[in-house]
C-alpha positions in Angstrom: 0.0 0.0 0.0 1.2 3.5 -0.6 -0.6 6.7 1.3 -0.6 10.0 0.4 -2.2 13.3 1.5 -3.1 16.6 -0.1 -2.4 18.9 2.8 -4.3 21.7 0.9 -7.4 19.6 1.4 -6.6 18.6 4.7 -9.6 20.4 7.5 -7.7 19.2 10.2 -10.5 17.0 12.3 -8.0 14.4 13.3 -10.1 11.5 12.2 -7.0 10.0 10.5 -4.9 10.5 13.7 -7.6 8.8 15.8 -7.9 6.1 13.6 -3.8 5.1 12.4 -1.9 7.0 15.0 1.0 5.2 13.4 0.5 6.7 9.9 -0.6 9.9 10.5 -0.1 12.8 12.7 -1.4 16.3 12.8 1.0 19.6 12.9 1.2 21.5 16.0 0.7 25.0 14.5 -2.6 24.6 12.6 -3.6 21.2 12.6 -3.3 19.6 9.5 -2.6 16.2 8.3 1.3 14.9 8.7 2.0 11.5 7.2 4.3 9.5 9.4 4.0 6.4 6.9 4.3 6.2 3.1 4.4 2.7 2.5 3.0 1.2 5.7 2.7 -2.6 7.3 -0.6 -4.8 6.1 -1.7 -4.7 9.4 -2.4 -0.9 9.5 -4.3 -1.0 5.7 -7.5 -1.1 7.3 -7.6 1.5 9.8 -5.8 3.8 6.7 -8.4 2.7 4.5 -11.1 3.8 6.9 -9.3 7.1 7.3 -9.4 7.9 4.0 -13.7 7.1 3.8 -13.8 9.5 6.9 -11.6 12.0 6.0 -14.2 14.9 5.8 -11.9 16.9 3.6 -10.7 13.1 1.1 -7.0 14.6 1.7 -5.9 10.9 1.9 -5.4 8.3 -0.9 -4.5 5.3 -1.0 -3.0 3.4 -3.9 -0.8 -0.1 -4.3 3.2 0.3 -3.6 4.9 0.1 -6.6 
């Protein structure tokens, strides 16, 4: 799996922080989505692949590694 996130659509609800603490963080100064993770373990694809349905602003996609 690779992740990655379009900070410019990011609204900062921490949904994807709450969700794959291990993937995703969220900037101290305004909030916003910091991805920990590119190219996480298997075990994590499902908590990032239910970030990315409840990300409120879709900053996060997910894709196959390459």
């Amino acid at each position: 799996m690779r992740v990655k996130v379009d900070v410019p659509s990011c609204v900062a609800s921490g949904q994807c922080v709450m969700l794959a603490p291990d993937v995703f963080d969220q900037r101290d100064e305004d909030g916003t989505v910091e991805l920990l993770d590119d190219t996480p373990p298997s075990e994590l694809h499902d908590a990032i692949r239910e970030s990315a349905t409840m990300c409120p602003g879709a900053a996060i996609q997910v894709g196959e590694s390459s």
